[in-house]
GUBAZA-900761 format. One line per field, with one value per residue (C-alpha): residue number from 1; residue in three letters; x, y, z. Coordinates in steps of 0.001 Angstrom, whole numbers, plus 524288, in hexadecimal, padded with zeros to 5 digits. Last residue first. Layout:
N
resi <- c(NUM_...)
resn <- c(ALA_...)
x <- c(X_...)
y <- c(Y_...)
z <- c(Z_...)
# end
This chain:
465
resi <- c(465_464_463_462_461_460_459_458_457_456_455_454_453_452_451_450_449_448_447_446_445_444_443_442_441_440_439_438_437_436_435_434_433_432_431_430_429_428_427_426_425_424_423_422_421_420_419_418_417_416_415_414_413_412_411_410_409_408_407_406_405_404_403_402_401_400_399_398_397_396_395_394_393_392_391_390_389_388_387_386_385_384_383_382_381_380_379_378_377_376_375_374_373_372_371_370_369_368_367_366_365_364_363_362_361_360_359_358_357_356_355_354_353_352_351_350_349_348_347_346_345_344_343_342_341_340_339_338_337_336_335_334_333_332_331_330_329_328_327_326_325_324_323_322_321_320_319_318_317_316_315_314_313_312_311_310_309_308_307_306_305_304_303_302_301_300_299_298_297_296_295_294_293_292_291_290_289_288_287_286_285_284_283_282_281_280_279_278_277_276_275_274_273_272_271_270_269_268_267_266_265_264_263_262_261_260_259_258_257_256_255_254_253_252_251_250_249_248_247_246_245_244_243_242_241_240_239_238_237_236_235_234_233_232_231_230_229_228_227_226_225_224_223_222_221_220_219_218_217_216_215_214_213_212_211_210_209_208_207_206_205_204_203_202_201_200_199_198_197_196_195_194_193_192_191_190_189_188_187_186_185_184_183_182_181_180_179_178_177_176_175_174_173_172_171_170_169_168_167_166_165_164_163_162_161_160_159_158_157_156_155_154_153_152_151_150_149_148_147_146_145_144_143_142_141_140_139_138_137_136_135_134_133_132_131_130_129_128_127_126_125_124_123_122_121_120_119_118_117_116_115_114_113_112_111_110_109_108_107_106_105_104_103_102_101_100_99_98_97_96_95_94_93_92_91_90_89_88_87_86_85_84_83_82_81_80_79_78_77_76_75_74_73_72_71_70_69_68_67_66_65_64_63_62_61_60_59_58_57_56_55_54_53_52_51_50_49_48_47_46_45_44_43_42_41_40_39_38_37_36_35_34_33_32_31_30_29_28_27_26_25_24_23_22_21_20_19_18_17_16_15_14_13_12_11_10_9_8_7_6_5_4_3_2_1)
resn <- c(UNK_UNK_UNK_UNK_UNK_UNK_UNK_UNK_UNK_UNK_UNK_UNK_UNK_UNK_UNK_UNK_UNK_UNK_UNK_UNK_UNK_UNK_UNK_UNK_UNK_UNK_UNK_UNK_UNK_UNK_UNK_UNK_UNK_UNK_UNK_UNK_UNK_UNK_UNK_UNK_UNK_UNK_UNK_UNK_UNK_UNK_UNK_UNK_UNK_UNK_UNK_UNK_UNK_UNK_UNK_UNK_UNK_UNK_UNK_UNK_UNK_UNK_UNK_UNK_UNK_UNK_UNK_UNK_UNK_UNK_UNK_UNK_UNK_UNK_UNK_UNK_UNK_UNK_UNK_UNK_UNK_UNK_UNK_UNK_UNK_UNK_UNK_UNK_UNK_UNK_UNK_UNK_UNK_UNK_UNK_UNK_UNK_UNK_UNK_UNK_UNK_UNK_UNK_UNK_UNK_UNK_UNK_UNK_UNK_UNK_UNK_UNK_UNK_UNK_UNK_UNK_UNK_UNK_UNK_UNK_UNK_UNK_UNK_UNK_UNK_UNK_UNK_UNK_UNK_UNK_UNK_UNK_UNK_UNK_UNK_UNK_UNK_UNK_UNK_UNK_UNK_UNK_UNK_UNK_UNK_UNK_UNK_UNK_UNK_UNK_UNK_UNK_UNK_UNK_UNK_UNK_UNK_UNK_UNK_UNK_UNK_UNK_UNK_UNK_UNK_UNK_UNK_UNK_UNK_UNK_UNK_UNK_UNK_UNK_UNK_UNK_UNK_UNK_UNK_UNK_UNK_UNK_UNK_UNK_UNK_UNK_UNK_UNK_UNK_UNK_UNK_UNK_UNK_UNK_UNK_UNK_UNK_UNK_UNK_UNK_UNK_UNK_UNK_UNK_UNK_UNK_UNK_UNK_UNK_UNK_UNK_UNK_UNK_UNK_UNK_UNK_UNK_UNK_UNK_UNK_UNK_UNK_UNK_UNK_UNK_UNK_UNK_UNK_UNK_UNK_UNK_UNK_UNK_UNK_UNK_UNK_UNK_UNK_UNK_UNK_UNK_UNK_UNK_UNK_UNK_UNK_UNK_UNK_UNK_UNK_UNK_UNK_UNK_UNK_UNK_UNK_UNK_UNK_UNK_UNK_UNK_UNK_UNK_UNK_UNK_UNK_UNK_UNK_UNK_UNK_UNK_UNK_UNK_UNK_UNK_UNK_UNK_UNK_UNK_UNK_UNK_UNK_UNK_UNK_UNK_UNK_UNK_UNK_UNK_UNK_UNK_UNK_UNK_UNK_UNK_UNK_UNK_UNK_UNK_UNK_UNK_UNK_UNK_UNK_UNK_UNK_UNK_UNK_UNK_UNK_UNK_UNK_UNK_UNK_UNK_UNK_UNK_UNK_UNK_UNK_UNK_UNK_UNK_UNK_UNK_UNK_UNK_UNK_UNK_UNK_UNK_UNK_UNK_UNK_UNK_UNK_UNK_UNK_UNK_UNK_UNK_UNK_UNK_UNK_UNK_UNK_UNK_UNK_UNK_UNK_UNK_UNK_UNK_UNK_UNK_UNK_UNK_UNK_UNK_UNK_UNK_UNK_UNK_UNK_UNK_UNK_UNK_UNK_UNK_UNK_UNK_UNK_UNK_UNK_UNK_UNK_UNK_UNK_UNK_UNK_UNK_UNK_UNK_UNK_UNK_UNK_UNK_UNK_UNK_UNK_UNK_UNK_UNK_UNK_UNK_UNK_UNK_UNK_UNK_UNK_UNK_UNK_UNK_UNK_UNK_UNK_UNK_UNK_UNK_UNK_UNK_UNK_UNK_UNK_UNK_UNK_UNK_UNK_UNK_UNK_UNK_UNK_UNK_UNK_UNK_UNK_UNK_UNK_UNK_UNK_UNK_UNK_UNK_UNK_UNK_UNK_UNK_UNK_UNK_UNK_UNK_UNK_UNK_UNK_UNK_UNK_UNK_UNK_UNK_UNK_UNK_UNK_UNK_UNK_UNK_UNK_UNK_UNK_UNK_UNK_UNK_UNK_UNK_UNK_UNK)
x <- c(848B0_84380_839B1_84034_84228_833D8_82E64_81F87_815AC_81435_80D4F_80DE6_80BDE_7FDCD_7F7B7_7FBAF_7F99C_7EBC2_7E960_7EDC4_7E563_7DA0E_7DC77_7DE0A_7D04C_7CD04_7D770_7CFDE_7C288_7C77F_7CC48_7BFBD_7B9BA_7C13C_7BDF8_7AE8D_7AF95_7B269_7B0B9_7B0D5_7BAAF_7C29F_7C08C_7C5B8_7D2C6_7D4D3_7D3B7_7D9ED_7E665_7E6CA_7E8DF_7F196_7F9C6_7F785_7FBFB_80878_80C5E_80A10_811EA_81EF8_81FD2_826F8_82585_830F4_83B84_847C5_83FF8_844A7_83D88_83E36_82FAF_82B94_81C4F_818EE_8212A_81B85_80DAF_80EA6_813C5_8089F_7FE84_804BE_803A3_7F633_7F18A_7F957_7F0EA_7E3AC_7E856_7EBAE_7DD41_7D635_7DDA6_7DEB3_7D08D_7CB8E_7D894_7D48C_7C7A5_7CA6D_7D53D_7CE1A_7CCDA_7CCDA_7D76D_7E02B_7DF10_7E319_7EEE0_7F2A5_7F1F0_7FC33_8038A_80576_807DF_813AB_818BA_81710_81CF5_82828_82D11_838A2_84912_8491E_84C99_83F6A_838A1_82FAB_825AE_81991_81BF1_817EE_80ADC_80727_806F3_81400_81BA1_824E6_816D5_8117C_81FFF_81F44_81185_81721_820E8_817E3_8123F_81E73_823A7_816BF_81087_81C5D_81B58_80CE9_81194_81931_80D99_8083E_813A2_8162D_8057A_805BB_810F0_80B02_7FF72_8043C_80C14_80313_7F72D_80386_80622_7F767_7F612_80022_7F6FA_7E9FB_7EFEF_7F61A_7EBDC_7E2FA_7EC6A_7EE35_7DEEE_7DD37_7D02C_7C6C9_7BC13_7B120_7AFCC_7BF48_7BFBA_7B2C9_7B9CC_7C5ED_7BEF4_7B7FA_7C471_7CD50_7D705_7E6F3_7E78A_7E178_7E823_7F58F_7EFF8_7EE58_7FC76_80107_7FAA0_7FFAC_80CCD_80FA4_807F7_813E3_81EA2_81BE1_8183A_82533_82E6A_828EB_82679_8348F_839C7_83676_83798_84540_84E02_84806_847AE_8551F_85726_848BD_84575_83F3C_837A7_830F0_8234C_8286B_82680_8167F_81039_81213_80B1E_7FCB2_7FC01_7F306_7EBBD_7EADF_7E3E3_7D72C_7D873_7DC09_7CEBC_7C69B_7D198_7CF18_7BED1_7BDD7_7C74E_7C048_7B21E_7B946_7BF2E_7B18E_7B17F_7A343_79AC9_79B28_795DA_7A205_7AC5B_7B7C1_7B865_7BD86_7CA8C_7CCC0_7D5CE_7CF11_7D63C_7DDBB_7DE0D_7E88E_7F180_7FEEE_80792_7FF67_7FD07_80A87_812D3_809D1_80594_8128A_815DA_80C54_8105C_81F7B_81DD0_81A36_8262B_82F32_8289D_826EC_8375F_83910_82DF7_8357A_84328_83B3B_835D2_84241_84A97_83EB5_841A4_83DD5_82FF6_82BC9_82CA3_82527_81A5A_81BE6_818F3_80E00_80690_80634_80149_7F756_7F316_7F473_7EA59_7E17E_7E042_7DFE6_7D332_7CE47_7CDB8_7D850_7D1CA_7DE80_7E049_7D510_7DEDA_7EBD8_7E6C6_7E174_7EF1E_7F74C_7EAB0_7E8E1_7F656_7F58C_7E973_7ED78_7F9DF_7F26F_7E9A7_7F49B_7F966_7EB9D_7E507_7E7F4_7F69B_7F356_7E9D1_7F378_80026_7F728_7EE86_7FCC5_801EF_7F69F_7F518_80222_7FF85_8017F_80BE4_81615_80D31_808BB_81795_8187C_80D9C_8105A_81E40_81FE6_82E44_834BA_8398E_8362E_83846_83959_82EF8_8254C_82A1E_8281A_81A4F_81683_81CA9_81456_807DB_80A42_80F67_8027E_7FA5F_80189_7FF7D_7F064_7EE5C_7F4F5_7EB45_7E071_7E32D_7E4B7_7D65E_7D2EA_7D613_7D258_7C48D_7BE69_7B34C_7BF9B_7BED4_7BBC4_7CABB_7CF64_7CAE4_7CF77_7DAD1_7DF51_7E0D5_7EEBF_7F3B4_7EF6B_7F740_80414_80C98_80BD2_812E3_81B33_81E2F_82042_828FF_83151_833A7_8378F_84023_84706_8483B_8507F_8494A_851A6_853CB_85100_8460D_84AD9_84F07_84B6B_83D60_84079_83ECA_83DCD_83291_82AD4_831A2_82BDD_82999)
y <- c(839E3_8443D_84BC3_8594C_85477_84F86_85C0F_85B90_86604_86F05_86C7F_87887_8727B_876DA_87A87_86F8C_865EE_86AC1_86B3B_85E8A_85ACF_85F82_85550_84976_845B5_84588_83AD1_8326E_834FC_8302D_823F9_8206E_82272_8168E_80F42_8114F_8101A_8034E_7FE01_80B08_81087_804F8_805AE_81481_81058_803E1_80A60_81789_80EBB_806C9_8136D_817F0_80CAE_80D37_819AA_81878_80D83_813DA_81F71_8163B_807C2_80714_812DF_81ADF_8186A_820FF_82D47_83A6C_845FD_84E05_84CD8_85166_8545F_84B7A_83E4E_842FB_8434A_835A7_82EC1_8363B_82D5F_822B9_82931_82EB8_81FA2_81D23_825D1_8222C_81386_81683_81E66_81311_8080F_80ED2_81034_803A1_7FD46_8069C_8015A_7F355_7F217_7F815_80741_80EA8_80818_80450_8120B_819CF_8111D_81543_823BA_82164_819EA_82407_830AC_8286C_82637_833B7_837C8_82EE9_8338D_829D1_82B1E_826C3_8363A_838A8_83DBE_84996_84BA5_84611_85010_85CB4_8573B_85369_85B14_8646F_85B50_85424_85152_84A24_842AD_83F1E_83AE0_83161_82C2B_82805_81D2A_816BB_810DC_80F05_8084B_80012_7FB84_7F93D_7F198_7E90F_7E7B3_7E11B_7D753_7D294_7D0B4_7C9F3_7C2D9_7BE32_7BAD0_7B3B7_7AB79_7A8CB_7A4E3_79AF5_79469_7940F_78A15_78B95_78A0F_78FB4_79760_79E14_7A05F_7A501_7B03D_7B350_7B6A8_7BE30_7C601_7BDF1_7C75F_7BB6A_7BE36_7BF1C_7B163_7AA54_7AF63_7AAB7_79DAC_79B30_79FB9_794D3_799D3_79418_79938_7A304_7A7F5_7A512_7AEAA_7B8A8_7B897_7B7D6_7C371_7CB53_7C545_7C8D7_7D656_7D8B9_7D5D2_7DF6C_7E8A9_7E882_7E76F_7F213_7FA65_7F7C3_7F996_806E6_80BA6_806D3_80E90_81BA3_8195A_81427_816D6_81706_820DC_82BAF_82102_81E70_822D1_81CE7_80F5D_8122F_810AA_80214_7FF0A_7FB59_7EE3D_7E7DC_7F41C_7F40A_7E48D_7EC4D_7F505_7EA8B_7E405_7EFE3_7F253_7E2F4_7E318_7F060_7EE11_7DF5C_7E772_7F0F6_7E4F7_7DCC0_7D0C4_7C8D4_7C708_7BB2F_7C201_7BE88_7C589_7C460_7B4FA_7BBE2_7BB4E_7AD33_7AA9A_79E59_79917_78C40_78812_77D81_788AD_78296_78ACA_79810_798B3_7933F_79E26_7A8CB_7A6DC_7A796_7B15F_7BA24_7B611_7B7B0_7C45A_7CC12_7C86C_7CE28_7DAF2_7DBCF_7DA63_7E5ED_7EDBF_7EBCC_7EFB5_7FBBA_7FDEC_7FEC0_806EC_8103A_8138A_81390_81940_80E4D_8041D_80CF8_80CFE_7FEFB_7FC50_80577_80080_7F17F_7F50F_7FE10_7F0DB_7E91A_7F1D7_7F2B7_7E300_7E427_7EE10_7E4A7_7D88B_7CE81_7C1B4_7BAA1_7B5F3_7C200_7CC92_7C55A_7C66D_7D633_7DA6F_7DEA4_7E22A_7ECCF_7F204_7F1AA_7F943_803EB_80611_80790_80F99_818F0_819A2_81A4B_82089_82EEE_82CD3_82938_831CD_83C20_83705_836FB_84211_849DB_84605_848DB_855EE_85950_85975_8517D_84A9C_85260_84E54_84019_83DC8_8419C_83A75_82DC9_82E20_83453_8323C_83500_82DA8_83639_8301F_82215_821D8_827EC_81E76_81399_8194D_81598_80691_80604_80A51_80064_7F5E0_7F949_7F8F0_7EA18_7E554_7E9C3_7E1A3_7D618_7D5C9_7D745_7CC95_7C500_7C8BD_7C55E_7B756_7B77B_7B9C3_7BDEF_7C8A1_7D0C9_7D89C_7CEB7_7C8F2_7D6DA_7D8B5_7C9ED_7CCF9_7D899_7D0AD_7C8E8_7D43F_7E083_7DC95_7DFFA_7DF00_7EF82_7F5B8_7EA8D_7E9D9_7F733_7F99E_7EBB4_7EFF9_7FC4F_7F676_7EEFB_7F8C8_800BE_80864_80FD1_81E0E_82497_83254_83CBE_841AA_8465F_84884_85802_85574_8610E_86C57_869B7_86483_86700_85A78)
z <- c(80762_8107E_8076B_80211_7F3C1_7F270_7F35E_7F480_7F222_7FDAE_80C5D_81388_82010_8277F_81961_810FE_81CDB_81D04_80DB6_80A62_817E2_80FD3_805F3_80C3F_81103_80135_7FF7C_80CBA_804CD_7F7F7_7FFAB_80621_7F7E8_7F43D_7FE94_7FB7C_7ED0E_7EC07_7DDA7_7D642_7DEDA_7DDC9_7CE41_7CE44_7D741_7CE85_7C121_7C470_7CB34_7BE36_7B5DF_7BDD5_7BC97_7ABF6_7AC0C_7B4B7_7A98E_79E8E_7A515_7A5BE_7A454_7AE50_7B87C_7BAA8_7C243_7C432_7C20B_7C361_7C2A3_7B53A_7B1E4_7BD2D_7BC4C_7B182_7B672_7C28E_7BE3C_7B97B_7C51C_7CBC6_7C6E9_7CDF3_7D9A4_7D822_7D64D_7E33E_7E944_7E4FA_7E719_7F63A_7F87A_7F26D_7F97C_80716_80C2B_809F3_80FE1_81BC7_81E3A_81C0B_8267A_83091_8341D_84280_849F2_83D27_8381C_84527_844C6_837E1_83B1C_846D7_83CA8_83442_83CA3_844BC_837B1_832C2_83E82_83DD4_82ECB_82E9B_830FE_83C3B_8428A_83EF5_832D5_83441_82A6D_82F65_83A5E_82F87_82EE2_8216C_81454_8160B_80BEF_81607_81D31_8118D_80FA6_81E3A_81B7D_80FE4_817E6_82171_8194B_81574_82330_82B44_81C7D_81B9F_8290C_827B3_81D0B_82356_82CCA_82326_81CC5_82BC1_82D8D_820C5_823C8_831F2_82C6F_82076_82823_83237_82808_82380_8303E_830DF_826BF_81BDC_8105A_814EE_81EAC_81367_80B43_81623_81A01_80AF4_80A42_81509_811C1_81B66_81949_81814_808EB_8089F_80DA6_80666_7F909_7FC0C_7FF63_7F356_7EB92_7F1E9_7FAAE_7F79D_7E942_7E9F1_7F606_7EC14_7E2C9_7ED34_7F09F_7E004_7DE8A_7EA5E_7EA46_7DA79_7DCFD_7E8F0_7E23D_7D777_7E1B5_7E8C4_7DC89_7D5D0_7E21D_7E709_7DA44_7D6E2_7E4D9_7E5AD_7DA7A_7DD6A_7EA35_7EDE1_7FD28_7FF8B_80AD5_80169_7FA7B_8074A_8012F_7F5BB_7F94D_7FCDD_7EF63_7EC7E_7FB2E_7F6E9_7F04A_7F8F6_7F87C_7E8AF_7EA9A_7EE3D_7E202_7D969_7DCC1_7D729_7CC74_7C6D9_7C931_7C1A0_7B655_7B3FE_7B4EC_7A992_7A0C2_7A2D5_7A99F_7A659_7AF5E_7B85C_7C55E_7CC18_7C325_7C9D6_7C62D_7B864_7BDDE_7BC2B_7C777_7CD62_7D762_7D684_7E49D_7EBDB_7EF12_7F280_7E862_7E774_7F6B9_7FB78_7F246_7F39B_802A0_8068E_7FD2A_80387_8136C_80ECF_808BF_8130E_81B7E_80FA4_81132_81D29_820FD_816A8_81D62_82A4B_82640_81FE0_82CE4_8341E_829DD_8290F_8351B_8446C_8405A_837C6_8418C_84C7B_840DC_83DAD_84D97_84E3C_8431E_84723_85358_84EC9_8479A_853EE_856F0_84D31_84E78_85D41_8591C_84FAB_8596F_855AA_852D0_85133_843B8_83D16_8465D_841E3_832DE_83576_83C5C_83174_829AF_835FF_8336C_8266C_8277D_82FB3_82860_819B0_821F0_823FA_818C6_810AE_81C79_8218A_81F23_81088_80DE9_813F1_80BD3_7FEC5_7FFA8_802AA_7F7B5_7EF35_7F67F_7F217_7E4E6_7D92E_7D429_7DECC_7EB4C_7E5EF_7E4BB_7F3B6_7F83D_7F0F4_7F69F_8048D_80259_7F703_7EB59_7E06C_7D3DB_7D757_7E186_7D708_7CDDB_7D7A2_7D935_7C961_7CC77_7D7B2_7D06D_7C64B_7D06D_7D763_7CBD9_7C766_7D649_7D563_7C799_7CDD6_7D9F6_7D18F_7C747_7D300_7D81C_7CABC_7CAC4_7D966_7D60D_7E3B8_7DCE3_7D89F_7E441_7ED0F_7E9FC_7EB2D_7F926_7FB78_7F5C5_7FFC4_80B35_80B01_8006A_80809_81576_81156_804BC_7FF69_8099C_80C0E_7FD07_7FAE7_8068F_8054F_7F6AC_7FC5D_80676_7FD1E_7F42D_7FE09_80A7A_81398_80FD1_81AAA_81F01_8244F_83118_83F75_8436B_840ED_8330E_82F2A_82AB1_82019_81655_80944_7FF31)
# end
């Protein structure tokens, strides 16, 4: 990646982050406010079977593993920061990179900030009749503190995401271990209760129904790709990034599966089905005040609201990175670039969160999680693919990790991506179009920072590591 000109803010970028910190990075990134809502979307999905809404959840842990296990060898090999956009740069061409660090500061990163912010706030707002606008602002709220966090160090904020992490997983195992011991109801997990009208299940209608619901569940799982972005501040990454996905996301399809298994076991199917018909989505916050009264409903409120803004740390710590890589390569403006004397990329941080906020005052939670699914998975799919073309295109790089079960394996994960991103657009075409249109908004601005800056492919040996 070319510098372009210094970095007059002060200094470069610090190794801080162990294995502990990426595992905390993954799974805070990934653990926030999808999992308590994101089952009802899948449960209507499969026509409210929870046999095969289970199946679904599984199937979307095993792709994200998959594609999470493909990325770690990315990580491995080059372990630089800006990540995805920088290995999407040397597979393919720099607009790639650059489609996905702008798509993502115009509305996949950003947005992702925006809504966990507002999601944050949505189960106090329904408890206390907040108005939407003290809703959006408490949100703002939320984003200005982790983005004053995140520009003192990434010391600070990875002390935080650590703390998060483990505070996240008290409310889910709460429910786990009380829902699937003291539920009094046997659901009925027969998969073949998907199929309403009483045909028959066919292997191609089976296909469709799975990869339509797996695509909801895939946000919920969203956060695999984003520990190399800060591969350049990992002290070990070549040894850490393998592990902290595979131990993160492995971890994480267990909880997920076994979480809405235990609402089954607590809600009777009659009334699930009444809830999510009525838009009350919060499944795991009626579980537990179902068992543990509203001692419980606090619980879970308070550690999903801990294990949310988590994230929103996370997102204020990794996001930037990537636009300080774009900038580092002549595609961004040339302040993204500058690191201060902290140690971090302040400009881009400041640049971040100031395009976050705009999000949360003009878009609600729905709008932006139907904007960033389709655009994410195209991406990620690109990613994976690329672990291919660099085997191909440098042969002689090294590579401490490399995908088990080698190119079978990468195959058969890019296979799976094709299915579930053609059957969403099948299914839903209007979101998914929303995302074509935000990749086609990125092209001429390729061209624009190309011009202005000079932008040339990307040179991973002159990145501040």
């Amino acid at each position: 990646m070319q510098e372009n000109g210094n970095n007059s803010g002060g200094g470069r970028l610090h190794k801080e982050l162990g294995l502990f910190s990426g595992v905390s990075l993954v799974a805070g990134m990934t653990i926030g406010s999808g999992i308590y809502y994101l089952g009802s979307y899948v449960l209507e999905r499969v026509n409210m079977s929870m046999g095969m809404a289970l199946i679904c959840w599984i199937v979307g842990g095993i792709i994200s593993i998959l594609g999470g296990i493909c990325f770690a060898e990315l990580g491995a090999e080059m372990p630089v920061t800006g990540g995805l956009t920088t290995y999407l740069s040397k597979a393919y061409h720099p607009i790639f990179g650059f489609i996905n660090g702008f798509s993502g500061f115009l509305i996949t990163c950003s947005g992702s900030i925006a809504a966990l912010s507002l999601a944050a706030v949505t189960p106090f707002a329904e408890e206390f009749q907040f108005s939407p606008m003290i809703t959006k602002v408490i949100a703002i709220a939320i984003i200005v503190i982790f983005t004053l966090l995140n520009l003192r160090g990434v010391k600070g904020a990875a002390a935080f995401q650590n703390f998060s992490m483990v505070a996240r997983v008290v409310p889910l195992a709460l429910i786990i271990v009380v829902g699937l011991f003291f539920g009094k109801q046997s659901p009925n997990l027969n998969p073949a209760t998907a199929y309403v009208d009483g045909s028959a299940a066919t292997f191609s209608g089976t296909i469709k129904l799975i990869g339509y619901a797996t695509f909801a569940s895939l946000w919920a799982y969203e956060g695999w790709t984003n520990l190399n972005t800060v591969a350049g501040e990992m002290k070990k990454p070549k040894r850490d990034i393998p592990l902290a996905i595979i131990i993160s996301m492995g971890a994480i399809t267990l909880i997920y599966t076994l979480f809405n298994l235990a609402i089954y076991r607590v809600i009777p199917q009659a009334e699930v089905n009444s809830m999510v018909a009525s838009g009350n989505i919060y499944l795991g916050r009626e579980t537990a005040f179902r068992l543990m009264g509203n001692v419980g409903k606090w619980i879970v409120l308070i550690g999903m609201f801990i294990g949310i803004i988590g994230t929103v740390n996370g997102d204020c710590l990794v996001f930037p990175r990537t636009y300080y890589a774009m900038s580092k390569g002549g595609y961004f403006f040339k302040a993204m670039g500058k690191v201060n004397e902290r140690g971090v990329p302040a400009n881009a941080i400041l640049a971040s969160s100031a395009l976050s906020i705009v999000l949360v005052l003009f878009q609600s939670l729905q709008e932006l999680t139907d904007w960033l699914i389709t655009v994410s998975a195209l991406i990620n799919l690109l990613g994976i693919i690329a672990v291919l073309i660099f085997r191909k295109k440098y042969p002689d790089m090294e590579r401490p990790y490399k995908v088990w079960g080698g190119i079978p394996t990468i195959v058969v994960t890019i296979i799976l991506f094709v299915i579930l991103l053609v059957n969403n657009f099948v299914s839903d075409p209007i979101p998914s179009l929303k995302g074509l249109i935000i990749i086609a908004v990125c092209i001429p601005f390729y061209f624009i920072f190309r011009k202005v800056n000079g932008g040339v492919e990307y040179d991973t040996d002159k990145i501040d590591n």
